[in-house]
N, C-alpha and C positions, 0 to 999 in steps of 0.2 A: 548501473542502470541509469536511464537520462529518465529525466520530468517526463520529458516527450511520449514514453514508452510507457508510461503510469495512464497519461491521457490517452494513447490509442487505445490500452485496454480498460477503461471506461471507469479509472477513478474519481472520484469527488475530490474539486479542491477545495480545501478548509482554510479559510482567511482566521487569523487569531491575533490580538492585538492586549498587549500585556505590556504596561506601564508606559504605554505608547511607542512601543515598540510592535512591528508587524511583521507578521512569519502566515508561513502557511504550511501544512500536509497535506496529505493524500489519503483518503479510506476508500474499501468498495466493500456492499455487504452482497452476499449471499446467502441467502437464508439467512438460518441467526449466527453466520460466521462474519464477524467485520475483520477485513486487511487493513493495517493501515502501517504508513511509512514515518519518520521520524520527522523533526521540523525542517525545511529548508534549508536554515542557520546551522543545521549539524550537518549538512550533507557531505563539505570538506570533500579530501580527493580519493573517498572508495564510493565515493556518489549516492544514490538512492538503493534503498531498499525495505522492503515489506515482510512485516511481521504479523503473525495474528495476535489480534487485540487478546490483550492480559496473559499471554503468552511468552516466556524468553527463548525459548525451545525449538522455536522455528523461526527463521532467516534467509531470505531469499534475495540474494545482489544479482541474476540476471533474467532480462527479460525471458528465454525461453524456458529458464524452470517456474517463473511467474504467471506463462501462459498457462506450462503443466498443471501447476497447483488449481489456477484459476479454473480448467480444463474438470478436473478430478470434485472441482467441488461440487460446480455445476451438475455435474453428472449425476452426483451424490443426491441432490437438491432437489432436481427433477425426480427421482426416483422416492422418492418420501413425500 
């Protein structure tokens, strides 16, 4: 997945800066579900991808199962 793809679908980018070094990720919340993606620095060449927070169990590398999930939560969300 590209950064690009994080932004259309409407995640927050997180600037983080540790021992003066600067990185940044990506979350979005929904309800009280937050996404979020790893730092930048690790992104190497399988690219981006989103996990749900405190989670290792789910992993998402492209954008149209990203929409899905994104799609399903929503739905969930509004319904509660």
């Amino acid at each position: 997945m590209r950064e690009q793809d994080l932004i259309d679908l409407g995640f927050n980018r997180v600037d983080i800066e540790d021992y003066g070094d600067v990185d940044h990720y990506y979350n979005l919340d929904i309800g009280d579900i937050t996404l979020i993606t790893h730092c930048q620095s690790e992104v190497g060449d399988i690219g981006w991808f989103v996990e749900m927070f405190n989670s290792e169990t789910l992993r998402v590398y492209d954008r149209q199962g990203l929409e899905d999930l994104i799609h399903i939560l929503n739905v969930h969300s509004l319904n509660h």
